[in-house]
C-alpha positions as CSV (number, residue, x, y, z in Angstrom):
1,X,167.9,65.4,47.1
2,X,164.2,64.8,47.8
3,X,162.6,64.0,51.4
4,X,161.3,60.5,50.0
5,X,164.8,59.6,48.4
6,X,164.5,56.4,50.6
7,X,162.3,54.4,48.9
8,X,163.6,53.2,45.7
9,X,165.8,51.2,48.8
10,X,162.5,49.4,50.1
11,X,161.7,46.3,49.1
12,X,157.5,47.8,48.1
13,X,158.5,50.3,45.7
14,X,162.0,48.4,44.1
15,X,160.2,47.7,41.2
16,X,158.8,50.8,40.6
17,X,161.2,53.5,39.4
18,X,158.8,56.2,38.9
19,X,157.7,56.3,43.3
20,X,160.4,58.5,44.3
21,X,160.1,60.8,41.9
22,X,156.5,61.5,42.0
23,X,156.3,61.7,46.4
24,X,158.6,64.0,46.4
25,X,156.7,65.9,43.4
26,X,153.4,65.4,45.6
27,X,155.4,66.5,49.1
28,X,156.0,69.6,47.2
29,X,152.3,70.5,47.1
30,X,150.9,68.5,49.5
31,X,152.7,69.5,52.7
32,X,156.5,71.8,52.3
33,X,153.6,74.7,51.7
34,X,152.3,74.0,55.5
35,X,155.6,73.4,57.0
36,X,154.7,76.2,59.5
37,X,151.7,74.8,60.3
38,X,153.0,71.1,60.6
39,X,155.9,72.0,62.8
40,X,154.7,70.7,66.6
41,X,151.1,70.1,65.2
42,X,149.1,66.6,66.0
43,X,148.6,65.2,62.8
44,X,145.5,63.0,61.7
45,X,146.6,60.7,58.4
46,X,143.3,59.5,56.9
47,X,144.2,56.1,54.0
48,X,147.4,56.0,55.8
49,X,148.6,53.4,53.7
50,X,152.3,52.4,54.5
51,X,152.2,54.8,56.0
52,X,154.3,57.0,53.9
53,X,152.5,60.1,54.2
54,X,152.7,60.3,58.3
55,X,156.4,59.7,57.8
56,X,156.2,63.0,55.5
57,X,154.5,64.7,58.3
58,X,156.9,62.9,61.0
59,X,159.6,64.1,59.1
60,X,158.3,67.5,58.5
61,X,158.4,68.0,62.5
62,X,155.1,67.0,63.7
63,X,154.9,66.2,67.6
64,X,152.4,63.2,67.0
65,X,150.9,61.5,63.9
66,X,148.2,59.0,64.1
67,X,147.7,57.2,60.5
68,X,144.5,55.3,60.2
69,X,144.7,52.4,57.9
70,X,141.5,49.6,56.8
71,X,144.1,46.7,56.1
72,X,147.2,45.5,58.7
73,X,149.4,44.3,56.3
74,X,149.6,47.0,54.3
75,X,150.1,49.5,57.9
76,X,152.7,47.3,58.8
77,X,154.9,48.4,56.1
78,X,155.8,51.4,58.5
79,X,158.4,49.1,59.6
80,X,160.9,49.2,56.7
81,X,161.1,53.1,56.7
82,X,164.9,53.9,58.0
83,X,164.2,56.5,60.7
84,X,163.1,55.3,64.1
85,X,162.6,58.6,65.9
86,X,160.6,59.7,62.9
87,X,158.2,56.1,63.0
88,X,158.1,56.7,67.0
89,X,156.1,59.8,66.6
90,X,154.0,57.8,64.5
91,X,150.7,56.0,65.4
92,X,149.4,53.2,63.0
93,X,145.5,52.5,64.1
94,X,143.8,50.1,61.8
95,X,140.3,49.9,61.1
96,X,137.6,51.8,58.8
97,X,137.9,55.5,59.2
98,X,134.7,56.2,60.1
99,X,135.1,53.9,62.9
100,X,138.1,54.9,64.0
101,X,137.2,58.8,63.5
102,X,133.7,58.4,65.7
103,X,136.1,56.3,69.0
104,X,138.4,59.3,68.2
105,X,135.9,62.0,68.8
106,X,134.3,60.1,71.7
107,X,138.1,59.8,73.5
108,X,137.6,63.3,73.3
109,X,140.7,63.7,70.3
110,X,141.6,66.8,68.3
111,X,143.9,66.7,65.7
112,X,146.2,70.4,64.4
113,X,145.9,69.3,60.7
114,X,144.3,66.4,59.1
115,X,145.4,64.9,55.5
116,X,142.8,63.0,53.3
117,X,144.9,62.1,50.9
118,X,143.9,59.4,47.9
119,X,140.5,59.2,50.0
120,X,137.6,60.3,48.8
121,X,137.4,58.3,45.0
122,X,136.9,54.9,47.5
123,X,134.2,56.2,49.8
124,X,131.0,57.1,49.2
125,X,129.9,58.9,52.7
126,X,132.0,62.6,51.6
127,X,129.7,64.7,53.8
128,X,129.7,62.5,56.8
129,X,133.5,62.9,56.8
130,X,134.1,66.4,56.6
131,X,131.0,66.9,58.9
132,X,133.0,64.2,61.4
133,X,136.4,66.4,60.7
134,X,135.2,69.4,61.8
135,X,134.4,67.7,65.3
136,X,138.2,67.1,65.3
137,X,139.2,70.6,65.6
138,X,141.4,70.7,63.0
139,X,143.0,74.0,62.4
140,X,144.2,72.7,58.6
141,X,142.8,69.9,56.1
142,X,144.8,69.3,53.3
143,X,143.1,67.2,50.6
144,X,144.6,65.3,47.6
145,X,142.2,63.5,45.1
146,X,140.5,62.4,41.9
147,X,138.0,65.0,40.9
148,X,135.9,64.8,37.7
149,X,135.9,68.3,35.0
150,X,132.6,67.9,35.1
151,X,130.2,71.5,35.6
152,X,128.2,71.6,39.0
153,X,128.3,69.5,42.0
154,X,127.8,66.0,41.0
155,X,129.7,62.3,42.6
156,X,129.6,59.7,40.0
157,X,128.7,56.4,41.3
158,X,131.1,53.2,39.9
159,X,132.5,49.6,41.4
160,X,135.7,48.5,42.5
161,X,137.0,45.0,43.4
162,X,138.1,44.9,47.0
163,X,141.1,42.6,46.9
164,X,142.9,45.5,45.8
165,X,145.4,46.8,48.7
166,X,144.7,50.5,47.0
167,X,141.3,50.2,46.7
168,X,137.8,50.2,48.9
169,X,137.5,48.1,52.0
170,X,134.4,46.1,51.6
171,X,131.1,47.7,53.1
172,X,129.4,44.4,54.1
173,X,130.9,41.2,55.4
174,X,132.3,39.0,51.9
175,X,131.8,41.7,49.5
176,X,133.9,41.8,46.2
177,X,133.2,44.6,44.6
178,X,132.1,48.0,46.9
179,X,130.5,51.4,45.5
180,X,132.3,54.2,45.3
181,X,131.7,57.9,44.2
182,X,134.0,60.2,42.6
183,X,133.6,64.0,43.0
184,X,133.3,66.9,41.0
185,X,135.1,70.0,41.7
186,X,132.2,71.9,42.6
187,X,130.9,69.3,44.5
188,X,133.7,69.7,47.3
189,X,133.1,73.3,46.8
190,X,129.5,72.8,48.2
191,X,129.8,70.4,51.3
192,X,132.7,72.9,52.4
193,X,130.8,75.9,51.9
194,X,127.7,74.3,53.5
195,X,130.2,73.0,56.5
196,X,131.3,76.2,56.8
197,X,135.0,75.5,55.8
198,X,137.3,77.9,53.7
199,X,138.5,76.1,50.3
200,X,141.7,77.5,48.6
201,X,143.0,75.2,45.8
202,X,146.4,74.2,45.3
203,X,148.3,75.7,41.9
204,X,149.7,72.5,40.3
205,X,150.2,74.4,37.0
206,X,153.1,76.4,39.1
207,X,155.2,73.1,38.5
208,X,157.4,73.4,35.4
209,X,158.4,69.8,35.1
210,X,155.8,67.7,35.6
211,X,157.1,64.1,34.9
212,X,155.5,61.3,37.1
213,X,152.4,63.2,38.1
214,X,150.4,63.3,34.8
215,X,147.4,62.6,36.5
216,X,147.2,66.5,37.9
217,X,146.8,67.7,34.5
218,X,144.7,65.7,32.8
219,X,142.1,67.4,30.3
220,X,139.5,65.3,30.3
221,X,137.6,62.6,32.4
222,X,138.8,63.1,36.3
223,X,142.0,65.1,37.3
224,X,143.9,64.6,40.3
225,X,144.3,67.9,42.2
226,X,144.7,69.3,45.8
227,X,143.2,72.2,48.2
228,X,143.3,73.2,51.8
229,X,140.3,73.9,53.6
230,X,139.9,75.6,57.1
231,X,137.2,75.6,59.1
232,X,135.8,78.8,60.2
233,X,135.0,79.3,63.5
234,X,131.0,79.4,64.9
């Protein structure tokens, strides 16, 4: 029995056999390590989604999880999931992040742990946001992305339509397609260590099975993968 068992009953996922099996793969990395750390924490849920992910964290025994989330009727898809004490400790804001993370740090917000999950391949502004974190206080990020296997610290520059529900909000008023950049490893590596943040990554190879989440071990072009960073104090 997996945490995310639930879905393949929702009406979003039905018709995708493989969900299930993969969240509760990625919960296994992605937040059971921290569950110490989670337990009575304020949680900050960046690309909140359906919010599927502050559920995890609801469920997990946070005391409050904000999700932030660029399109409403996507967020409202909190609604389906079964457990009402666990969606009342939720908090669904919707709006760009940085938006919403600049009115959180001037209402004076901090946050336990923040999750950046599925982010940083759709935005192209990767130092403003951990810079922007670490005025959150967070004690814990957790991060889950696309990186490419490429050597040094480089961001590749593409395009992606914004009509998508999984992709890039648009950055100007009418805009179909918006600019994104996609990270290297070692380019994470260097905004963390310039923003003074401790980088540990996550050991994905430790999974024996690794049906559904082929994505973490691909060899070439961009790999998924997922580290923790702390930031150290001044």
């Amino acid at each position: 029995m997996g945490f995310f068992d639930f879905v393949s009953d929702l009406d979003a996922y039905v018709d995708n056999p493989k969900a299930v099996l993969r969240l509760n793969k990625r919960r296994d990395v992605l937040v059971a390590p921290f569950l110490d750390e989670i337990a009575g924490a304020s949680v900050l849920d960046l690309g909140a989604y359906d919010g599927r992910w502050s559920y995890a964290f609801a469920g997990a025994g946070a005391k409050t999880v904000v999700g932030i989330e660029g399109r409403a009727e996507t967020a409202a898809g909190l609604a389906s999931y079964p457990d009402a004490a666990l969606r009342k400790v939720i908090e669904m804001r919707v709006g760009d992040i940085f938006e919403e993370i600049d009115a959180a740090m001037v209402a004076g917000e901090t946050y336990d742990v923040i999750a950046v999950f599925g982010i940083l391949y759709h935005i192209m502004d990767h130092l403003r946001l951990f810079a922007s974190l670490r005025k959150l206080k967070p004690k814990l990020v957790i991060v889950d992305s696309e990186f490419l296997q490429r050597p040094g610290a480089t961001i590749h520059l593409s395009r992606e339509r914004t009509d998508k529900p999984l992709n890039a909000l648009p950055q100007i008023e009418g805009q179909k397609e918006a600019v994104k950049g996609v990270m290297s490893f070692r380019a994470l590596e260097v905004i963390a260590e310039c923003l003074d943040y401790d980088l540990d990554w996550s050991d994905w190879d430790a999974l024996e099975d690794r049906t559904g989440v082929p994505d973490y071990y691909r060899a070439k072009g961009a790999r998924r993968a997922t580290c923790v960073m702390r930031p150290r104090a001044r």
